[in-house]
N, C-alpha and C positions, 0 to 999 in steps of 0.2 A: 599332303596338303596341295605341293603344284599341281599333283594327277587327278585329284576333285575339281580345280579350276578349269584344267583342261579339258574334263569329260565336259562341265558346265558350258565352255566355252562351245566346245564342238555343240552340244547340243542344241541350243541356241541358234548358233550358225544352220544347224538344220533345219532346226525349227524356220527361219528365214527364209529356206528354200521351201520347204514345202508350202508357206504364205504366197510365193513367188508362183509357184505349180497352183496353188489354188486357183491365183487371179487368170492364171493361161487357161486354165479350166473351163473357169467358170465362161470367158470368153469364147472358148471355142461354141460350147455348151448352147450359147443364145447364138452364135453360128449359124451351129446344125439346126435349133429350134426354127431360124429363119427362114433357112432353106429349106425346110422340111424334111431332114434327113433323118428317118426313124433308127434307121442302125446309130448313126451319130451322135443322136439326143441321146440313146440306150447307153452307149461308150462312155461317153462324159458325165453322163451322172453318178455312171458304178464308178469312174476313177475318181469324181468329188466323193463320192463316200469312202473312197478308200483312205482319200486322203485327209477326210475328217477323220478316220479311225488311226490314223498313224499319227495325226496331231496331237490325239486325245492322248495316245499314247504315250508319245515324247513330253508333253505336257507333264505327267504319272511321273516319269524319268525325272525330271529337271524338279518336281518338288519331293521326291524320293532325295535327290544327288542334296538336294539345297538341305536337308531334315538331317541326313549324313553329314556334309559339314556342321551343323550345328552342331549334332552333338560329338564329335571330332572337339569344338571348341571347347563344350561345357566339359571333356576328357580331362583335357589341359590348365 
């Protein structure tokens, strides 16, 4: 039970950082768009995509962990 709350926790916590990398992203992103830096704008939009894809992911994770404890409880 503490090691579900822990994975839950860490993930979370991640989850928090990658929100964090989002908004750096996203900012850089209108940057480069300003500047007109085509390698730039190319950069930052594959690493916004990546980082929606690793969201979606962790996302997947945290309602997997959350289904796990439930039925961990309904065990019990």
């Amino acid at each position: 039970m503490n090691t579900q709350k822990e994975l839950y926790a860490l993930l979370t916590t991640r989850s928090e950082e990658l929100s964090k990398e989002r908004l750096l992203a996203e900012r850089a992103l209108e940057h480069a768009k300003d500047s007109r830096t085509l390698v730039d704008v190319a950069f930052y939009e594959k690493e916004l995509e990546i980082i929606d894809r690793l969201d979606g992911e962790l996302h997947l994770l945290m309602e997997q962990a959350e289904q796990f404890a439930e039925a961990n409880r309904e065990v019990k």
